[in-house]
ROTILUM-861730 format. One record per residue: residue in three letters; x, y, z of N, C-alpha, C in turn. Coordinates in steps of 0.02 Angstrom, whole numbers, plus 32768, in hexadecimal, padded with zeros to 4 digits. Layout:
<atoms>
> res; n.px; n.py; n.pz; ca.px; ca.py; ca.pz; c.px; c.py; c.pz
> ala; X; Y; Z; X; Y; Z; X; Y; Z
...
</atoms>
This chain:
<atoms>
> res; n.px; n.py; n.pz; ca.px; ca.py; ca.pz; c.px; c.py; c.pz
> unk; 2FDE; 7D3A; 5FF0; 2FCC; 7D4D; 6034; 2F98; 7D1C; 604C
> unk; 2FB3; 7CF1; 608B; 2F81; 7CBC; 608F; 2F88; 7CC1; 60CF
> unk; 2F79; 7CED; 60FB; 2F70; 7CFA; 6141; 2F20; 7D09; 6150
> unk; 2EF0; 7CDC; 6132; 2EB6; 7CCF; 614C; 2E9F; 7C91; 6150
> unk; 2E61; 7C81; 6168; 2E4C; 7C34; 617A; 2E04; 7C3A; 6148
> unk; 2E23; 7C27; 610B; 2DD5; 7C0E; 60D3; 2DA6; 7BF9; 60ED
> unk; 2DA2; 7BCC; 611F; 2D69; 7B99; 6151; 2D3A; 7BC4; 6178
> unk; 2D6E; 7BF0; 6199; 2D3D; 7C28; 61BB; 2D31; 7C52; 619C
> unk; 2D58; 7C84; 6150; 2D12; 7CA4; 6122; 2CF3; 7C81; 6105
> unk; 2CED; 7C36; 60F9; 2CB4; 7C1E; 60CD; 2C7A; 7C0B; 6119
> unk; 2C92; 7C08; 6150; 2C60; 7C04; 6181; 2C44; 7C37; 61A1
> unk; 2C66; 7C81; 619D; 2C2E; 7CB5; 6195; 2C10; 7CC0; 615A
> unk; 2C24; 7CB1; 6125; 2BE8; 7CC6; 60EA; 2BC1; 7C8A; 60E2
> unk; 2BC1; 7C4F; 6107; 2B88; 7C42; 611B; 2B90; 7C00; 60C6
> unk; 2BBF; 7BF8; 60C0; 2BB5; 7BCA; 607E; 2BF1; 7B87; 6097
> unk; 2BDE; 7B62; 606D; 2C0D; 7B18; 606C; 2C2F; 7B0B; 6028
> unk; 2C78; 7B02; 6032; 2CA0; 7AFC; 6007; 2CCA; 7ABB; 5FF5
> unk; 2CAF; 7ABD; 5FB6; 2CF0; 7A5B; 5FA1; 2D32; 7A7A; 5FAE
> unk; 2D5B; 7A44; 5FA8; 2DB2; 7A56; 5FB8; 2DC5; 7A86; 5F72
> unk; 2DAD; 7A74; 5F3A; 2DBF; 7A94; 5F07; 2D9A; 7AE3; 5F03
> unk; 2D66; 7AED; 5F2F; 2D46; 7B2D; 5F35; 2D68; 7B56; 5F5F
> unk; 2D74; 7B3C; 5F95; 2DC5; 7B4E; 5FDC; 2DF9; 7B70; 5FB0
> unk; 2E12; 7B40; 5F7D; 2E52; 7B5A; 5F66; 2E52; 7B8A; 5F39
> unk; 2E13; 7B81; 5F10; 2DFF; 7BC1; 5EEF; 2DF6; 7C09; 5EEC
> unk; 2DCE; 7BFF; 5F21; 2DA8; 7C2E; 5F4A; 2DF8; 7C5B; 5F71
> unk; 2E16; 7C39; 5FA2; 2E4B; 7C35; 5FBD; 2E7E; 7C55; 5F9B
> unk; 2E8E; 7C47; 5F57; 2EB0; 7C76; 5F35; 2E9D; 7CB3; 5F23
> unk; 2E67; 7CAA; 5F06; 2E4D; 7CF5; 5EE9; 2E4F; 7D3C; 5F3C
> unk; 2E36; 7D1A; 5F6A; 2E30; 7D3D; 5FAC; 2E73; 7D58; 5FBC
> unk; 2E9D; 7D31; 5FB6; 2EEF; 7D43; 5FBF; 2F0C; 7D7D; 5F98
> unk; 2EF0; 7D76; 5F55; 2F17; 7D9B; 5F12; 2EDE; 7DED; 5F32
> unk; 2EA6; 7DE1; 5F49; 2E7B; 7E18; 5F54; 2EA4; 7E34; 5FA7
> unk; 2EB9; 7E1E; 5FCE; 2ECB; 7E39; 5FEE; 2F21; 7E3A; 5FFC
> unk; 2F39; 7E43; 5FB8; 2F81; 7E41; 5FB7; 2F66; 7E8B; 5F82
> unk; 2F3F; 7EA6; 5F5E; 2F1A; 7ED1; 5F44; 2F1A; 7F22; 5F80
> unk; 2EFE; 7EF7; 5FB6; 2EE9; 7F1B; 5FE7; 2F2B; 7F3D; 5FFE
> unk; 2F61; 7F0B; 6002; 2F93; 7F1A; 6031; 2FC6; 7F52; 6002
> unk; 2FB0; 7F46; 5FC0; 2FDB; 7F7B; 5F97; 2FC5; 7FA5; 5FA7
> unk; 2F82; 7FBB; 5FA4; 2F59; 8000; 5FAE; 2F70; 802B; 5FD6
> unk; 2F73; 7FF7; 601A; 2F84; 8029; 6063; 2FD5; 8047; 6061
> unk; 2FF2; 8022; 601A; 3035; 804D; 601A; 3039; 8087; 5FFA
> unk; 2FFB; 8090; 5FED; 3007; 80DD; 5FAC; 2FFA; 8113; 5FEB
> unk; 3020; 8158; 5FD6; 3025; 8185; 600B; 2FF9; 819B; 5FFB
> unk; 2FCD; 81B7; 6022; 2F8B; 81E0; 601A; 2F77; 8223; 6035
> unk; 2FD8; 8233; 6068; 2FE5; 8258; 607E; 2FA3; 82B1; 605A
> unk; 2F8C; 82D5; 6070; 2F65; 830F; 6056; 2F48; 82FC; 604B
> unk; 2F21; 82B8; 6024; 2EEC; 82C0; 6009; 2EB8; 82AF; 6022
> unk; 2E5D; 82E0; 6017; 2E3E; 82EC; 6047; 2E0C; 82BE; 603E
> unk; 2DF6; 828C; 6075; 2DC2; 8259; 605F; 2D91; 825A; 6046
> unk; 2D88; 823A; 6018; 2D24; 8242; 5FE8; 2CEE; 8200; 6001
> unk; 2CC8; 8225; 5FF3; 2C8B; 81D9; 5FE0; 2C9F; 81D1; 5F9C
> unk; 2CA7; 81F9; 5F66; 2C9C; 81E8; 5F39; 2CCA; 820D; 5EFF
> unk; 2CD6; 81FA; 5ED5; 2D1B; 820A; 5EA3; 2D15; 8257; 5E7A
> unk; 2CAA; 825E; 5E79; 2CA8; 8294; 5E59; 2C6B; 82B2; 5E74
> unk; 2C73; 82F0; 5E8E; 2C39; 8305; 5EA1; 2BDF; 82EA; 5E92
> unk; 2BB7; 82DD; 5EB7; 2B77; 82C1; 5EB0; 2B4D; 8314; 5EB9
> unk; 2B2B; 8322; 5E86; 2AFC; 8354; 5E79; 2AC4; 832E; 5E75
> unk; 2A92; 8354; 5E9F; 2A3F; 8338; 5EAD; 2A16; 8359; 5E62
> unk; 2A03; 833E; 5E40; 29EC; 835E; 5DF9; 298E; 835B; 5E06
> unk; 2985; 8355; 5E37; 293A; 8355; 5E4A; 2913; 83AB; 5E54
> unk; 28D9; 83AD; 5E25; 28D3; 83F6; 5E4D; 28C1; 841D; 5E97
> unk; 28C1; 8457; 5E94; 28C0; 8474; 5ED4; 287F; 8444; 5EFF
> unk; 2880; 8431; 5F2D; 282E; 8418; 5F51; 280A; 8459; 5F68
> unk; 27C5; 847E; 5F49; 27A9; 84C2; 5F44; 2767; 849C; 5F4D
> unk; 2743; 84A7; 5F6C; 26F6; 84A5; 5F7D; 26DB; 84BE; 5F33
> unk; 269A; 84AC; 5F25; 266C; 84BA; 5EE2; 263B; 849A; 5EF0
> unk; 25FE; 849D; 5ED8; 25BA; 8482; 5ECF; 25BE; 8446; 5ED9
> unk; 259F; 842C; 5EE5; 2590; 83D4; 5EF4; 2576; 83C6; 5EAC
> unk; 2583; 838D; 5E84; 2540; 8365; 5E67; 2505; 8367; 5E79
> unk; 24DE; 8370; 5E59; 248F; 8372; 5E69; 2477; 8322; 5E73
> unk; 2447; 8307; 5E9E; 2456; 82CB; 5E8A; 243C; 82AF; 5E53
> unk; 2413; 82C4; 5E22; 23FE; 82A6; 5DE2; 244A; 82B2; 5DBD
> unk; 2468; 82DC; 5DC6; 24C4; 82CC; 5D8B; 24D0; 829E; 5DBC
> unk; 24D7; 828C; 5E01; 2507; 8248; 5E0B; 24E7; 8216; 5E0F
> unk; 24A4; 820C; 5E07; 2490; 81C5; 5DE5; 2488; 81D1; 5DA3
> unk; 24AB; 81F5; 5D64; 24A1; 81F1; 5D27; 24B9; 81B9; 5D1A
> unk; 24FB; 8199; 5D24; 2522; 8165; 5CF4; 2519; 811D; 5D1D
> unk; 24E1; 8127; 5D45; 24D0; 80F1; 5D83; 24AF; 80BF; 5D4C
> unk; 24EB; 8076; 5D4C; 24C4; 804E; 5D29; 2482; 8009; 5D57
> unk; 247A; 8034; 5D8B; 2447; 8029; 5DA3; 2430; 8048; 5DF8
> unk; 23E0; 8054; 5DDF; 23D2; 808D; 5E1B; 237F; 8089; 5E32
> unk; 2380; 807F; 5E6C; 233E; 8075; 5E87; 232A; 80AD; 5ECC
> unk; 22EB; 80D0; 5EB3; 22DC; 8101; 5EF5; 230C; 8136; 5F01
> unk; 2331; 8146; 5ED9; 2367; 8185; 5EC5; 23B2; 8175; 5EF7
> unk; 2398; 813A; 5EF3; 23F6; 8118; 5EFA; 2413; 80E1; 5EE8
> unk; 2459; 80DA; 5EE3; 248C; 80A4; 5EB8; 2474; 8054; 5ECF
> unk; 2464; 8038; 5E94; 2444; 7FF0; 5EA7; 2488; 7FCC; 5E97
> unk; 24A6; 7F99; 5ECD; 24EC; 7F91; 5EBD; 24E6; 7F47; 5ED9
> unk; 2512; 7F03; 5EC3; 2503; 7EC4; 5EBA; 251C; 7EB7; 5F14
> unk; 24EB; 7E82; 5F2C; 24F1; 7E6B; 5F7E; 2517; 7E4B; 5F79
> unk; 2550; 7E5E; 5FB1; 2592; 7E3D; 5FC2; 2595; 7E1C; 6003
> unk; 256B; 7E46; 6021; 2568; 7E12; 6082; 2528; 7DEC; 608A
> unk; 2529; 7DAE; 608B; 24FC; 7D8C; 60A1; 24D8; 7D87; 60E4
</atoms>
């Protein structure tokens, strides 16, 4: 299946191709969308569209309000702390 123009997808993805990268490239793209064209022949008649092949379960717990940290527990593991807050390395000049 060679009903595309390699020149113009290698000139939206923004790359430059030797002749031997063209023909390369060029094949594999073909065999991928001769891939494609099988797909759209399978009947799919009933069946109901997914995101995804198997259900996605959120395994996170409930979000429930509780006590805060005090702040001496959340600067416990502070590997560095000045004036009862996080001393952390200068990034903006």
């Amino acid at each position: 299946m060679s009903d595309f123009n390699i020149h113009y997808v290698a000139k939206l993805a923004r790359i430059e191709l030797s002749p031997a990268e063209e023909e390369k490239l060029g094949t594999q793209l073909g065999h991928i969308l001769g891939y494609i064209a099988k797909l759209k022949e399978v009947d799919v008649t009933g069946v109901e569209a997914t995101a995804h092949a198997f259900p996605l379960v959120n395994v996170t717990r409930p979000d429930v309000a509780r006590e805060p940290l005090s702040h001496e527990a959340a600067l416990s593991n502070a590997p560095s702390r000045s004036g009862g807050l996080f001393v952390v390395p200068k990034i903006v000049e």
